[in-house]
C-alpha positions as CSV (number, residue, x, y, z in Angstrom):
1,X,61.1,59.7,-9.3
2,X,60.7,58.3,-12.4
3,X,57.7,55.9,-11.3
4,X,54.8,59.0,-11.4
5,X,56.4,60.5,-15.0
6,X,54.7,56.9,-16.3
7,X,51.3,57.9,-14.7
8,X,50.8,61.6,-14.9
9,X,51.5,64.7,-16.7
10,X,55.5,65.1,-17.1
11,X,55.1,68.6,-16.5
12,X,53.3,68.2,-13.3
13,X,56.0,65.7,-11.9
14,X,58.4,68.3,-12.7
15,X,57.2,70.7,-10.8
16,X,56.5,68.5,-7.8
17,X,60.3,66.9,-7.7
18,X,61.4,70.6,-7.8
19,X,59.4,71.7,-5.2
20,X,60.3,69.2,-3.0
21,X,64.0,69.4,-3.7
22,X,63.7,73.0,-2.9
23,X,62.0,72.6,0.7
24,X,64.8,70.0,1.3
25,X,67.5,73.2,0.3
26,X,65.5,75.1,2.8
27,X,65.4,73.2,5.4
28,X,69.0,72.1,5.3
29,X,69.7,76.0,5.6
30,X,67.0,76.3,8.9
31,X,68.8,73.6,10.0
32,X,72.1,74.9,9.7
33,X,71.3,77.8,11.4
34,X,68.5,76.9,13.8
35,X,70.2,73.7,15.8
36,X,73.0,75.3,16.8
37,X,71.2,78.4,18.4
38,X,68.9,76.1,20.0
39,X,71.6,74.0,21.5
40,X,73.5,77.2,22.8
41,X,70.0,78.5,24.2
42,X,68.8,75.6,26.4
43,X,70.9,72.5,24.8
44,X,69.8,69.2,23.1
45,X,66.5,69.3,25.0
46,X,65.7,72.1,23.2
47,X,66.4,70.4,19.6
48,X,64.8,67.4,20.9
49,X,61.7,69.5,22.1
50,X,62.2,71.7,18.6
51,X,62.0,68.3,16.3
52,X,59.4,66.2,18.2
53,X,57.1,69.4,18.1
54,X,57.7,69.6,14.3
55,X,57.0,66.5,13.9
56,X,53.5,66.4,15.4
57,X,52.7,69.6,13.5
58,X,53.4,67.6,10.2
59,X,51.6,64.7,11.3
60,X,48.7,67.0,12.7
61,X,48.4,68.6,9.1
62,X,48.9,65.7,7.2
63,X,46.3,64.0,8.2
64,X,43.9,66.9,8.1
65,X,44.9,67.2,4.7
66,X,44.4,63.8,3.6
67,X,40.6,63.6,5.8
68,X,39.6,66.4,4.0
69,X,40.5,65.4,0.3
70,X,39.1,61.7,1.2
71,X,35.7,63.6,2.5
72,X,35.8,65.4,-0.9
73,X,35.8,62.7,-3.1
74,X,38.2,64.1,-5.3
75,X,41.2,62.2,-4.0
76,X,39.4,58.8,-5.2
77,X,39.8,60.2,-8.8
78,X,43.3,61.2,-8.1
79,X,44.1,57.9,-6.9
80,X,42.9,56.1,-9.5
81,X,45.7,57.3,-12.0
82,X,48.3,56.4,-9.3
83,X,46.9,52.7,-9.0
84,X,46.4,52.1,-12.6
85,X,47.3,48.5,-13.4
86,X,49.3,47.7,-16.7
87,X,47.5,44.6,-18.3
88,X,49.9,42.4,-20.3
């Protein structure tokens, strides 16, 4: 992730690389402990269910999230430091 530390605050890249790292920690761990009782309870239909529900969820909510900061105009100024140009 060295791309965004050219753009924006180090700090702030920091802190989202480490968050995300961290969800990926938890989730290996759910996941570790969540498929196998799923497949014992009603098999890989279950974890197939599980997953495609998840899925949805997250697509459900990202795109809620992203409507609503495009409505607010703020992501526009966000953006702009991500699609900053370099002149040479």
């Amino acid at each position: 992730s060295t791309f965004p530390s050219r753009f924006l605050n180090k700090k702030i890249v920091a802190a989202a690389t480490g968050f995300i790292d961290g969800m990926a920690y938890v989730g290996a761990i759910i996941v570790g402990l969540l498929v196998p009782f799923l497949i014992d309870v009603g098999g890989w239909g279950t974890v197939f269910l599980f997953w495609s529900t998840s899925c949805f969820i997250v697509i459900f909510l990202v795109m809620f999230l992203y409507l609503r900061t495009r409505t607010d105009g703020k992501a526009a100024k966000r953006l702009d430091v991500l699609t900053y140009e370099k002149k040479i």
